[in-house]
N, C-alpha and C positions, 0 to 999 in steps of 0.2 A: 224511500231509500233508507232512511232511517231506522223502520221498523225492521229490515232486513240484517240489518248491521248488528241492532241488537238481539236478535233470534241466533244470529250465528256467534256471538261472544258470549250470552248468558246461559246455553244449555247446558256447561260442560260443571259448574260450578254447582246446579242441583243432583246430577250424575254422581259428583264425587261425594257428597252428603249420602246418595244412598247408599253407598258401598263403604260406609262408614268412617269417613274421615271427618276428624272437628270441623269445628267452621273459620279458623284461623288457618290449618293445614291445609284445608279445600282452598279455601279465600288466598293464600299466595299461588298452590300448585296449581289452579286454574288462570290467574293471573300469571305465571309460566307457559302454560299453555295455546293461553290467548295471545300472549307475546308474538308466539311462535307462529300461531295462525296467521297474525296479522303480516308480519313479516313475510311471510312464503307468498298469501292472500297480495299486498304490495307489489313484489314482486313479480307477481305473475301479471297484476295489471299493468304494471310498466313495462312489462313484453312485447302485452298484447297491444297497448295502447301507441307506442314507438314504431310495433311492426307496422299497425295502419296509416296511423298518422306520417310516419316517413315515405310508406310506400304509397301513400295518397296523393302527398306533395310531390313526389316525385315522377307519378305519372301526369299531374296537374301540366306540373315543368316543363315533362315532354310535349305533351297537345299543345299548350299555350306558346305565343310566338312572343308574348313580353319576357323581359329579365328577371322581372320583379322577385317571380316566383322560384328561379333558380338561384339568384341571392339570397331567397331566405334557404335554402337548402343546404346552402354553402355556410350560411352563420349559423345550423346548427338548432333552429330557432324550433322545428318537430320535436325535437329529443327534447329539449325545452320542458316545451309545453306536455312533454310523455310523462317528463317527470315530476308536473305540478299536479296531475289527477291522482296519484298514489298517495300524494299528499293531502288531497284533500277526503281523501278516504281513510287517512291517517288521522285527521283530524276529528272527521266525526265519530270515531272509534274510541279515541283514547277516553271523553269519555263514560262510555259502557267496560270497557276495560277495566277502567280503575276508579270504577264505581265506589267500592268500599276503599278507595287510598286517595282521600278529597285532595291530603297536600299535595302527593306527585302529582294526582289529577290538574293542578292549579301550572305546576312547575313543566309540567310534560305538553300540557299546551299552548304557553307562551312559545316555549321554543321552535314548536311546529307552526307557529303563527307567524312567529317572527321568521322562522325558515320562508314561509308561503310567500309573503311579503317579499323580502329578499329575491328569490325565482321569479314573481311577476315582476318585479324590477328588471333581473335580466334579462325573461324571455319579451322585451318592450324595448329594450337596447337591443338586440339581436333585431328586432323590426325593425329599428333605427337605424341599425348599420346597413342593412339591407337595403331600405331607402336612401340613405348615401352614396352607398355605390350604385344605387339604379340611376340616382339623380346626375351622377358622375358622368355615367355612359352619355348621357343627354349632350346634344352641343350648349343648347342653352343656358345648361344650368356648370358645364365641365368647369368654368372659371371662377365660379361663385362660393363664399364664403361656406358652405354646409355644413362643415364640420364645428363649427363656431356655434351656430343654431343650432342643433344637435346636442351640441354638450351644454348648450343653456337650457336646452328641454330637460334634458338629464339630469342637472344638477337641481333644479328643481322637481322632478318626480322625485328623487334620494331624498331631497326634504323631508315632503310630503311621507313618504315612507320612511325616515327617521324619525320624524314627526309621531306616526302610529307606532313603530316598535316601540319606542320611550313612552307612549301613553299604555300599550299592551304589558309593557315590559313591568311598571312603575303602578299599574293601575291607576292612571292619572285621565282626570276627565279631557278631552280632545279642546273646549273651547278654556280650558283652564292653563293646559300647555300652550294653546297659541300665544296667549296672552302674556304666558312667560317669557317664550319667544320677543313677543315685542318690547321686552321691555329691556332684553338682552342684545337687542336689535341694533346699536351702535357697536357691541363686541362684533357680531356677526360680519358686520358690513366693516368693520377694520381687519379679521381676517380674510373676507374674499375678495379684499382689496385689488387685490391682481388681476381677479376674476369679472368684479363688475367692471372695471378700467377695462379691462381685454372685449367681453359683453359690447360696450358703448363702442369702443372704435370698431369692433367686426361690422356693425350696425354701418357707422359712418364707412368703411370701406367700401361695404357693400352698395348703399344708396350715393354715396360719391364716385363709385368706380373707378377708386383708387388706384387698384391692386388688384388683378384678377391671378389665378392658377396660372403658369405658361409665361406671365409678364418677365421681361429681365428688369431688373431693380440694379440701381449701384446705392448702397448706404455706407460710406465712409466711415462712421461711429461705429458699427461694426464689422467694419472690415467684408461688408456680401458686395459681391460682385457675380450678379449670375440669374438665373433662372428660378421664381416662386412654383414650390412643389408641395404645400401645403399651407393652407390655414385656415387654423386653428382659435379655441376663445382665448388661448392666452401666447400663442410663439405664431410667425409665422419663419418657415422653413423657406430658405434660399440654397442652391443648391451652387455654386460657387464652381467659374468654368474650369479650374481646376480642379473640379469632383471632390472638394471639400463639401460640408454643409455648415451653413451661418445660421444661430438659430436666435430670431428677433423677437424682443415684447411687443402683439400686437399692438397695444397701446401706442408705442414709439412711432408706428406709420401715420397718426392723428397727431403729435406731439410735434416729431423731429423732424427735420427734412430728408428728402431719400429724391432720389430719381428714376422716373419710370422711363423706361425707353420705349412702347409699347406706341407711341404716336411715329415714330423712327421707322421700326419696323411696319409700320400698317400704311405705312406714307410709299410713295415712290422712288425712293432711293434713301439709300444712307451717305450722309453728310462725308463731307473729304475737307478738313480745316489741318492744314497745315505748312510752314514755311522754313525757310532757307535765310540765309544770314549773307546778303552781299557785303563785302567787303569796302566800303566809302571810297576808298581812295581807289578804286580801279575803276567809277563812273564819270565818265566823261561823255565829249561829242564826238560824233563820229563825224572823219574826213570822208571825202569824196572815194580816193581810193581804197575805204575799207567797203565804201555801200558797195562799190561795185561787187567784190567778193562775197560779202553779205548777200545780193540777190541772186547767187546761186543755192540759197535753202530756199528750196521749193513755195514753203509755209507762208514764207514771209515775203518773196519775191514781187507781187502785185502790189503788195501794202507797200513796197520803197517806193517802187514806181510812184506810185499816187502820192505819197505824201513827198516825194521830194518835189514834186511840181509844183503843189499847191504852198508848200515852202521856198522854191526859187520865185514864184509868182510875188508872192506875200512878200520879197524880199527885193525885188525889183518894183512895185510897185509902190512900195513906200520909202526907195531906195537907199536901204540899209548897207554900211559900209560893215564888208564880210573881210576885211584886213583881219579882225579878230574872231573867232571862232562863236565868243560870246555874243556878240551882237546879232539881232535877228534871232530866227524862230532857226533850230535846229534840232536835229534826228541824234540822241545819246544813244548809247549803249543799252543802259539800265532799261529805257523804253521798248527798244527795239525785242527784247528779250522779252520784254510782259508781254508784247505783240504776239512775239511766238510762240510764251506760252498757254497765249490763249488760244492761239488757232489750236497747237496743237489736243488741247484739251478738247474741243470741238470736232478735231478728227479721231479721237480717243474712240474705239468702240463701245468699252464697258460705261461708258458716263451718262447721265438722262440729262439730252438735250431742252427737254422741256424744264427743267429746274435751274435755278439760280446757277451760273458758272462763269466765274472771274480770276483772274489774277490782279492782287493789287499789293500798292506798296502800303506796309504800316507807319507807325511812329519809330523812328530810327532812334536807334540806341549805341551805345559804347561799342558793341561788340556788329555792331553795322547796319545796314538798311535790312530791312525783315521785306521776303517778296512771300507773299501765302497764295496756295492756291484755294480756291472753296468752291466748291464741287458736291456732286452725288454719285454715287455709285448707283447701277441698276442692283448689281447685287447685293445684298446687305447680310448674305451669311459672314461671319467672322472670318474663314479661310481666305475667301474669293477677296472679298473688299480688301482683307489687309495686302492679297498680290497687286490687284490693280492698284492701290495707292501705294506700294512699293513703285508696281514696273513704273507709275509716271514719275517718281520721283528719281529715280535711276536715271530716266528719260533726262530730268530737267539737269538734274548734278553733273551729267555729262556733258550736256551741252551749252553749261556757262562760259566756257574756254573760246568757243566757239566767237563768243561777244564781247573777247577781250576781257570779260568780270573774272572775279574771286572772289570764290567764299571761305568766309571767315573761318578760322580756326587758330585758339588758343596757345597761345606758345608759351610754355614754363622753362624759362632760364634754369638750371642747372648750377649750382658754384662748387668747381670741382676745391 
């Protein structure tokens, strides 16, 4: 190839010697010439080269039933590569070209070196991005850190070809630059400080399975609340269910605490934790004449039955004197109601009866006895879960009245 190269740049320079021009005047207007050759010659090869190569990959794309090959098409990755063969035709030309002009000779191929370099750098990222997105498509891989690996690959190839431009550039020997490198090597590593930190937790994310793509995260410190849509070696992106975006130091997921919800959703229900404020002074015992009223809600109807027998029994046979209400085992309010609310929760449709489901009393406070219920929803989309743990709360709110209770509620005096 070589000898071709130089047949077609050195004719044109004995031509103009015989038609009489010095050899200073030939020696530039041939180097004119050749310029021009070269350029048109370039050209035409990145035509020709673009036209095959794209319409190559593009019929490839079509036969083939992988992705692969239409990702790279899509990154662009033929024109690429169309445009690194002109280059290297450029290269070996410049110099026969400028044969007689040693210094541009010196100067004109650095920069076409350092260009070459540069483009295989790119057209190696566009392979890269390509396999990201193919790897993306994948179920296996759709939740996994890739983008993070990726730009670790990358930032060391850019080295590596920083590395050779400074040695091309500088005319520095390759194992004399490295060694400069190392000894510059604590600089380095306190600028890409962000970067090896980000590097190390993408690593721990990934082999701890932290944090996959799709997870909801809640991280307080910064304010995410929502869905991960990317990450990355140094952010990972939360998408925040008010369609904000939270953008986090990966490193912060190894550091700080966050919350995955990811075992929540993959489980059988989402969690139902929450309670109501009885009011102390409206629980008491219930009279005879209230049970009876009482055993017309359906819910609880059997349960009086039963338990007041085993209560008059209990009360007869150790013969407890029922003058006062206190004495002996008796049926309160506040009870009767957890009763209820437990059945009812039980005949709840939307709840999964195979999971934990209680009502119970907590540690009482100033502001009154705390009744929670805790529960599962079958559903754990956001809309559905928050109606059903509305409609049962609506449920319960309305029918404390029912039990004689009250719930609490704060009263601020006014001084007119």
């Amino acid at each position: 190839m070589f000898k071709y190269i130089e047949k077609i740049f050195t004719f044109i320079y004995p031509i103009l010697r015989k038609i009489g021009l010095g050899s200073s005047a030939a020696s530039y207007l041939s180097l004119l010439l050749n310029i021009i050759v070269l350029c048109v010659l370039s050209y035409v090869i990145y035509l020709i080269f673009r036209l095959l190569l794209v319409t190559i990959l593009a019929i490839i794309a079509q036969k083939t039933k992988t992705k692969f090959d239409d990702l790279l098409v899509s990154n662009k990755t033929a024109k690429y590569i169309a445009h690194l063969i002109p280059l290297l035709f450029i290269y070996k030309s410049v110099p026969v070209i400028l044969d007689r002009f040693e210094y541009w000779e010196g100067i004109f191929a650095k920069i076409v070196g350092i260009y070459i370099i540069v483009l295989v750098l790119w057209i190696i990222r566009t392979i890269f991005n390509a396999l990201r997105d193919y790897l993306k498509l994948k179920p296996r891989y759709s939740d996994k850190p890739i983008d993070s690996f990726i730009q670790v690959i990358m930032i060391l190839l850019w080295v590596i070809g920083t590395t050779l431009i400074i040695s091309k550039l500088f005319d520095i020997d390759k194992g004399e630059l490295l060694t400069i490198l190392g000894a510059v090597s604590a600089v380095i590593i306190l600028i890409f400080r962000d970067t090896i930190l980000g590097f190390v937790s993408s690593v721990q994310v990934s082999i701890n399975d932290m944090v996959r793509i799709g997870d909801w995260i809640t991280m307080d410190k910064f304010g995410a609340d929502g869905d991960v849509i990317e990450i990355n070696l140094a952010t990972v992106k939360v998408r925040n269910f008010d369609n904000t975006t939270t953008t986090i130091p990966t490193y912060s997921l190894s550091s700080d605490s966050f919350q995955n919800w990811r075992g929540m959703l993959n489980s059988d229900g989402r969690r139902i934790k929450r309670h109501i404020l009885i009011k102390t002074s409206s629980i008491r015992f219930l009279e005879e004449a209230e049970l009876v009223d009482l055993k017309k809600i359906h819910l609880i109807s059997h349960y009086i039955d039963v338990r007041k027998n085993e209560i008059e029994r209990f009360n007869l046979e150790n013969k407890i004197d029922k003058s006062l209400a206190i004495n002996g085992r008796n049926l309160t309010n506040l009870g009767l109601f957890r009763k209820y609310i437990t059945e009812y929760l039980f005949n709840y449709p939307g709840l999964n009866k195979d999971m934990l489901m209680l009502c119970r009393q907590l540690q009482s406070t100033e502001h009154g006895v705390p009744l929670e219920v805790y529960a599962f929803s079958y559903d754990k989309r956001f809309e559905n879960y928050e109606y059903i743990m509305s409609d049962i709360f609506d449920h319960i709110i309305a029918a404390v009245g029912y039990f004689d209770l009250e719930i609490f509620e704060s009263k601020i005096e006014l001084n007119n």
